[in-house]
C-alpha positions as CSV (number, residue, x, y, z in Angstrom):
1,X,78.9,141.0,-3.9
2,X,75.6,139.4,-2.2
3,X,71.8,139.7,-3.8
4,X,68.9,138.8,-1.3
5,X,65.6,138.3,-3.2
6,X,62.6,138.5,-0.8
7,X,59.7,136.8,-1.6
8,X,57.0,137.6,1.0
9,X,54.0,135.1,-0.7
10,X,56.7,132.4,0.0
11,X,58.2,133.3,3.4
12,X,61.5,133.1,1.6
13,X,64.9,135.0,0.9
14,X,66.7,133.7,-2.5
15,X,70.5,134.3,-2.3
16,X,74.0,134.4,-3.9
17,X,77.2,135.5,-2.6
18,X,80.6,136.3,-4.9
19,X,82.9,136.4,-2.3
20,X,81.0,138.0,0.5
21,X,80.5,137.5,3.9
22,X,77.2,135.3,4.5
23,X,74.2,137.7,5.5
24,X,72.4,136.6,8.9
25,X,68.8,136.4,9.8
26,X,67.6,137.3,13.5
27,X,64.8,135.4,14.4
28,X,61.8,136.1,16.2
29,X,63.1,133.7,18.9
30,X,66.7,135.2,19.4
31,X,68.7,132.7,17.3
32,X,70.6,133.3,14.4
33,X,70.7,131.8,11.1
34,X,74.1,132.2,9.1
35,X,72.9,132.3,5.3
36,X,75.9,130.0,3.8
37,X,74.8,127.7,1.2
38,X,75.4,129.6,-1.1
39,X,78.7,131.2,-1.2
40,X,81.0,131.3,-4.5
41,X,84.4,132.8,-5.1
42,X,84.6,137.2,-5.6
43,X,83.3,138.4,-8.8
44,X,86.1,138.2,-11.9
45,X,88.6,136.5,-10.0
46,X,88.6,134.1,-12.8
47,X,88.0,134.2,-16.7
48,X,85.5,131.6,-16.8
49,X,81.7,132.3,-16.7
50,X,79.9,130.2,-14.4
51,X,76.7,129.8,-13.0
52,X,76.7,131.1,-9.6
53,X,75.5,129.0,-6.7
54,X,71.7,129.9,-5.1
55,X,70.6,129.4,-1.4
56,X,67.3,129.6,0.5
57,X,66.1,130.5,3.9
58,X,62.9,131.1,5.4
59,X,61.8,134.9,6.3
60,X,58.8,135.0,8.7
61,X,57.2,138.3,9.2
62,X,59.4,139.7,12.3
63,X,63.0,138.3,11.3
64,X,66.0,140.4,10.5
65,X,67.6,140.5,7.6
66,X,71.6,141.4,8.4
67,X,74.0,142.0,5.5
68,X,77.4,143.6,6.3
69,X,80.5,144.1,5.1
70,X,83.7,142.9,6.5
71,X,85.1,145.7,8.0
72,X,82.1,145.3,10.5
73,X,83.9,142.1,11.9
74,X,87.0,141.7,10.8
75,X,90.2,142.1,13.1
76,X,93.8,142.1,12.3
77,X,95.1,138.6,13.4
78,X,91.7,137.0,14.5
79,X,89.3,134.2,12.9
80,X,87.1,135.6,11.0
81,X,84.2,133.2,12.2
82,X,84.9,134.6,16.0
83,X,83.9,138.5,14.4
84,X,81.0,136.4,12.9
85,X,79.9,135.1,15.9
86,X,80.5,138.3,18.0
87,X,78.0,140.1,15.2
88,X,75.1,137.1,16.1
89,X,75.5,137.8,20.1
90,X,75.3,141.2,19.4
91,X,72.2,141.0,17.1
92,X,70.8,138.4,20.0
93,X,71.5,141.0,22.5
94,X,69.7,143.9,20.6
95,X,66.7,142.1,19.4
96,X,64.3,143.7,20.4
97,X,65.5,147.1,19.6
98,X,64.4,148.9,16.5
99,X,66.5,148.6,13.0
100,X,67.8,151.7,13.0
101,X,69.0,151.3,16.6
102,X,70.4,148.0,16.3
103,X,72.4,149.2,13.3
104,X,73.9,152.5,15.3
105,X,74.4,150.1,18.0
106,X,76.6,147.6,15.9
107,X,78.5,150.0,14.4
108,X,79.1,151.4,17.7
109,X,80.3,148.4,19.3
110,X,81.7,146.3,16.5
111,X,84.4,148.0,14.8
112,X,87.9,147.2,15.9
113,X,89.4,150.1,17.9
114,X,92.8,150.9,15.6
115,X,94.6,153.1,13.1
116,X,93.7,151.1,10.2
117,X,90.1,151.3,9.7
118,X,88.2,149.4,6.9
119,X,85.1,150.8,5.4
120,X,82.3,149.7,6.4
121,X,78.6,148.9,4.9
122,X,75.4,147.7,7.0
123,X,72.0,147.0,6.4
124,X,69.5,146.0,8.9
125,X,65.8,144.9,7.5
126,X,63.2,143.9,9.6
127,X,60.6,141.4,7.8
């Protein structure tokens, strides 16, 4: 699980991941931002309660917002990071398409080509 809180009078997203894949934001000026300060182990994976851990970044009015799952990137027998880093040069590449095209577009071109498909979830704001 991730949960992005956007708080536009601040320029700021407030986040949390439980075992999720960090979220990425697409800048105005084509570079990427991997949101990964904040990242804690999967939801109920252990008995104690903790305090999960909180990260910032700053969201300027034209930024994307990119949360995914990781059937998006993920390929049997292959870094995850290199699926990561495919997803930024792809976002990179289709900046300065519309959300909903960039997001037909990635799942289009990301997905590994086999029998064994994972599920998949995307979302693609634009600030």
């Amino acid at each position: 699980a991730v949960k992005v809180v956007i708080d536009p009078a601040l320029d700021l997203a407030i986040y949390s991941s439980a075992g999720h894949l960090p979220p990425l934001i697409l800048r105005v000026d084509g570079t990427v931002h991997t949101m990964n300060q904040a990242l804690g182990p999967p939801l109920a994976v252990t008995l104690k309660v903790a305090s999960r851990p909180l990260g910032t970044a700053m969201l300027r009015a034209g930024d994307t917002l990119v949360l995914y799952t990781d059937g998006l990137v993920e390929r049997r027998g292959e870094a995850l990071d290199l699926g990561i880093a495919r997803l930024s040069e792809a976002l990179v590449r289709l900046r300065d398409l519309d959300v909903d095209t960039i997001a037909d577009r990635l799942l289009s071109e990301l997905p590994p080509v086999s029998s064994l498909r994972d599920d998949i979830a995307l979302i693609v704001l634009r600030v």
